[in-house]
C-alpha positions, 0 to 999 in steps of 0.5 A: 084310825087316825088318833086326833092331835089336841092343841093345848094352846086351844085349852088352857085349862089343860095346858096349866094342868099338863104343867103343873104335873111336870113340875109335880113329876120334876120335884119328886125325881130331883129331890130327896123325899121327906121321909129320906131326910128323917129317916137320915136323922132319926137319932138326932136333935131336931131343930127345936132341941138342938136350939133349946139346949144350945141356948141353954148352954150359952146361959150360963158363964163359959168364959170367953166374950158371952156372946151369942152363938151358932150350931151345927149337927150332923149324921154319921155321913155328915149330912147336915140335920140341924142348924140354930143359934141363940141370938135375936136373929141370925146378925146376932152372932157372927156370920161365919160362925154359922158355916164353921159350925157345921164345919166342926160338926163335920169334923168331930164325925170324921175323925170320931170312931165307935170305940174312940172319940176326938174332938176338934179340940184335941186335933189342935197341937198335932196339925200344927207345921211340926205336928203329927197330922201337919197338913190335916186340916187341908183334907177336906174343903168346905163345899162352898156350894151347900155352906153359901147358897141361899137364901139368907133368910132362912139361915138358923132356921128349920129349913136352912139351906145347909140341912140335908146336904154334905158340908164338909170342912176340917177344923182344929180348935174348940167346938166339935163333938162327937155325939154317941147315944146312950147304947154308947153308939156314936150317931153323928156330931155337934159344932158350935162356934161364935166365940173364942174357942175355949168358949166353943167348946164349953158351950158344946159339951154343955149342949150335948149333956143336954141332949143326952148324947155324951156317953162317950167310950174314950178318947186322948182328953184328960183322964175320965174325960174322954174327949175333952179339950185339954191345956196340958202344956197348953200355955201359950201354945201347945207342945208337939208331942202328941199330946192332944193340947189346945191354947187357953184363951185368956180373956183380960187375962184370966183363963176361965175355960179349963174348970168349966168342962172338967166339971161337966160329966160326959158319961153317965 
């Protein structure tokens, strides 16, 4: 027996139904579900958090320009979960700070282990032409395709286009931490970036003691402080000697950065 062969163009109704499953049916295979990306994430700050304790952060003198500021954070893989900033709207802050957070991010997880923290701050003086990892910060581009689509609009928000994806990028100056849980797990990492880089990376550690996510296990900073950003030999410049150094940043001649951090507990 013959099967008859229906015309969908005779039966619209079927037509937008017939439709609408295959766009159904295209979404579900092509793109992550909900749950993959929260799961992704579980041990991070969501969007709301990560944004209440950066702008808390960025509310109190960190030395720098006081400006407004962009954050980025990543997993373990150094897929992006989280992306904010403090400002009124996302020209509050400077445009390319949003991209270079999320890069800080990336790297701070990269060149960060369960038992040793680094921040960016710290890789400062080694990539420097001379330096130990000359040429590290060249490693791993930035995929342009994640940092730049859009749109725009949604820049900062919940739905950021950068959420989701992997961002990469190597950066070397203030910024980007490691976050470890209080088991003393290392689950990810923070960047953030919008002012000098001292700024940066005040606002950071500021940001990841609100989050409760600095019970840092060790690292090249100053004694007791892990990870810290570090001027030892630091003026104007950094030496090459392996000593993890970052510049000041001298603001109308005054170098506000150096007490701020260091009197921030990372451990608890």
């Amino acid at each position: 027996m013959r099967q008859a062969v229906v015309n969908t163009e005779d039966h619209p109704i079927m037509k937008n139904q017939i439709i609408a499953c295959a766009a159904l049916a295209s979404a579900l295979l092509s793109a992550p579900s909900f749950a993959q990306e929260n799961a992704a994430c579980k041990d991070l700050p969501s969007h709301a958090e990560l944004q209440a304790a950066l702008a808390q952060a960025r509310g109190v003198a960190n030395g720098g320009f006081n400006l407004d500021m962009w954050g980025s954070v990543v997993n373990r893989d150094g897929v992006v979960c989280a992306v904010a900033f403090t400002g009124t709207g996302r020209g509050s802050q400077w445009p390319g700070s949003r991209v270079i957070s999320a890069q800080k991010a990336n790297t701070a997880n990269a060149f960060s282990l369960p038992g040793f923290a680094l921040s960016t701050a710290n890789l400062y003086a080694a990539v420097q032409p001379g330096g130990s990892l000359f040429g590290l910060q060249e490693s791993n581009p930035v995929d342009t395709s994640v940092a730049y689509k859009g749109p725009s609009s949604n820049y900062g928000g919940a739905n950021d286009p950068m959420v989701g994806a992997k961002i990469g990028g190597i950066n070397v100056f203030g910024g980007g931490l490691a976050l470890y849980n209080s088991s003393g797990v290392l689950v990810g990492a923070i960047g953030v970036s919008g002012d000098t880089s001292c700024a940066d990376h005040n606002i950071a550690w500021r940001t990841r003691n609100g989050l409760d996510l600095d019970y840092v296990p060790a690292g090249p900073g100053p004694a007791g402080k892990e990870d810290n950003i570090n001027y030892k030999g630091a003026v104007p410049v950094p030496s090459l000697q392996n000593d993890f150094s970052h510049p000041t940043c001298p603001i109308a001649g005054n170098d506000a950065a150096s007490a701020i951090s260091a009197a921030l507990p990372n451990t608890k």
